[in-house]
C-alpha positions, 0 to 999 in steps of 0.5 A: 127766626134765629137769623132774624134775632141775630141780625135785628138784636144788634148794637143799635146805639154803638156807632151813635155813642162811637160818634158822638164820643169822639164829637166830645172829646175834640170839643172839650180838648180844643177848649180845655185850655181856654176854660182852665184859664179863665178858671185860674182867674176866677180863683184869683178873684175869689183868693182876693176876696177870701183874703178880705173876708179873712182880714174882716172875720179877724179884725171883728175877733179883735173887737168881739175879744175873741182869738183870732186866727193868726198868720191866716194859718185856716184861712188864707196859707191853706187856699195859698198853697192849695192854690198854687197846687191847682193852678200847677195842675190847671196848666198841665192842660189834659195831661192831668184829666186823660191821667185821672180818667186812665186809673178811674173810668177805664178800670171801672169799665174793664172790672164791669165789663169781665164781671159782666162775661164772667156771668154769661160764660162768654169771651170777648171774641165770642161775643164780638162774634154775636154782636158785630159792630166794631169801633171806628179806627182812630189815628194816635193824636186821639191817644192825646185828648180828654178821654182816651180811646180805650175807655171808649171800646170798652164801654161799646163793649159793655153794652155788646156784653149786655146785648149778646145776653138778651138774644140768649133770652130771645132765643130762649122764648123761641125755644119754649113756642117751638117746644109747646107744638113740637111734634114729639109733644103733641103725639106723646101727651095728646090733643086733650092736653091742648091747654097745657102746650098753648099756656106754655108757648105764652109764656114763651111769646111773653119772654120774646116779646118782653126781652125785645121791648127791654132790647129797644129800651136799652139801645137808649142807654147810651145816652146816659153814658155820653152825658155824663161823660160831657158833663164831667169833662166841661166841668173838670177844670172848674172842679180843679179850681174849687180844690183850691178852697177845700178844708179853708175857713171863712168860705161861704157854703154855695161855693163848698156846694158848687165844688161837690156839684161840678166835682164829686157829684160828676165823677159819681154820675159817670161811674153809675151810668157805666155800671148801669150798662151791665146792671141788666146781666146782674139781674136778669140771671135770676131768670135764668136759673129759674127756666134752667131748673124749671126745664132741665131733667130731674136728675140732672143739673142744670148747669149745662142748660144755663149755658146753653141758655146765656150763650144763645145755643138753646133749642127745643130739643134742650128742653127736658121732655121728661119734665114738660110732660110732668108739667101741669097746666096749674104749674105752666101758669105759675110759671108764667107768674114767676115770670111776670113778678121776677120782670117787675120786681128787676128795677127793685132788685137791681137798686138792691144790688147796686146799693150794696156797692154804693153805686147807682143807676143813673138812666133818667135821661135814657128811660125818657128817650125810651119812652118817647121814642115808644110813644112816637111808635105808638103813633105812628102805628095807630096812624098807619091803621087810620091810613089803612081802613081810609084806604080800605074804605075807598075813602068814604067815612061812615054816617050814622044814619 
């Protein structure tokens, strides 16, 4: 069962974001220029109509008595000089992107990617060791393009960090069924306490069973990622173009929204699907230090079971025995709650703990494709059934009578 865990909860989505990263990144590099140029124009039209739009709003002061703003200093001078500062940048072509995404994206990635090991106890090489897909080799022209290749390994090995985890909690359900009918259990407590083992190994399927459905889901999350990374490199120049009317006068309010929308709002977007992939290490250790507590010997800290559990190496023969035959029925139960509350109050937690750093989740486009892709499981089950009673039945439907 152990083999099958760490064969089957494997890196599903890696190669597919690995792939796709790449599709984007020559995209947007082989059209880069020719979208910061036809930005450069559309600024010049917009500084000539701001020019207009100046002259008019100081022509109306004169007539309204009012002062005016001499020598264009809020209006005109500011978009000029700004103007020549973007279009200076705009002709850099993706030096300046590849620049801003070194010291922003790459950091973010590497500071959530340590905190994320830091949590689990586990290095890179060993969880390379647990979760085996490695990127794809490039050649150096992809040091040359929008997104360098580093940003890519290692978000791969973001989601590799968060994977390696939910095989430790897999393993962890395994464990808890193995350990309801071991036979050391079974001769020591007796049959009469039957109930007590059969709650504590549904309590075990329940973990399997819910870390593999949250498993399948997160494979999804990829998807986040790579969207926000399109969206924020094709809208990269335009967000450069709109720098040039920032803090200017007399510019209408749609064009001061456009330029947070294709600016800021795509650089947050970005920054929150990367720390989204390891949001699930931040929250899903409460679980941990609860079973470690709940399962470690009395006297004993459980620190040494935590690890065991957050590096995958946790078997029956962990789990105090001490502490399984002081276990009563009523407490397995209240286990198994602890449990099913801790699994629906993590979206909740997860948006606290995120809050605190100004940063959220963005894995809308994710959970959809999760649950369409549940949904088409679903069907495809429910027509398998359908096939096999057909066959069954030798093809003969029933008739009432």
């Amino acid at each position: 069962m152990r083999n099958f865990v760490d064969k089957t909860v494997q890196c599903w989505g890696c190669e597919l974001f690995d792939r796709l990263f790449q599709v984007i990144n020559v995209a947007v590099t082989a059209v880069y220029d020719n979208i910061a140029q036809f930005c450069m124009i559309l600024m010049l039209v917009i500084f000539a109509f701001m020019i207009l739009n100046a002259f008019y709003q100081n022509m109306k002061a004169l007539h309204d008595n009012k002062s005016p703003d001499t020598w264009y200093k809020k209006s005109v001078q500011k978009a000029f000089v700004n103007s020549a500062f973007v279009l200076a940048l705009l002709g850099l072509g993706v030096t300046v992107p590849r620049l801003i995404t070194t010291i922003t994206f790459e950091p973010v990635a590497t500071t959530t990617q340590l905190y994320s090991q830091a949590i689990i106890g586990m290095n890179q090489d060993e969880i390379n060791e647990r979760v085996t897909y490695q990127p794809i080799k490039l050649d150096n022209t992809q040091q040359e393009m929008f997104f360098r290749p580093q940003l890519r390994d290692r978000v791969i090995l973001l989601m590799k960090t968060t994977i390696a985890e939910f095989q430790s909690y897999i393993k962890l359900g395994i464990a808890m069924m193995d350990k309801a009918f071991s036979w050391d259990a079974l001769l020591k407590f007796g049959l009469g306490s039957i109930m007590k083992h059969v709650a504590l190994f549904m309590a075990g399927l329940y973990m399997f069973i819910t870390f593999m459905r949250i498993f399948m889901q997160y494979c999804f999350r990829f998807a986040d990622v790579i969207v926000a990374m399109a969206m924020f490199a094709f809208f990269f120049p335009l967000s450069l173009m709109m720098m040039a009317f920032k803090g200017v006068e007399h510019v209408p309010d749609w064009l001061t929204h456009f330029g947070k929308g294709v600016g800021t709002d795509q650089f947050k977007k970005l920054v929150n699907a990367i720390v989204a992939l390891a949001s699930c290490v931040i929250t899903y250790t409460v679980i941990m230090v609860i079973l470690a507590k709940f399962f470690s010997d009395p006297d004993v800290a459980s620190v040494g079971l935590m690890e065991k559990i957050t590096t995958g190496q946790i078997f029956e023969s962990d789990l105090s025995l001490e502490n399984l035959e002081d276990i009563t029925l009523v407490k397995t139960v209240i286990l198994t709650y602890v449990m099913v509350f801790i699994y629906k109050q993590i979206p909740q937690v997860t948006k606290t703990i995120l809050s605190a750093f100004n940063v959220g989740e963005e894995t809308s486009l994710s959970d959809q494709l999760a649950k369409d892709a549940e949904r088409l499981v679903t069907v495809a089950a429910q027509g398998a059934v359908k096939v096999g009673k057909i066959i069954a039945s030798g093809g003969e439907e029933k008739k009432d009578e």
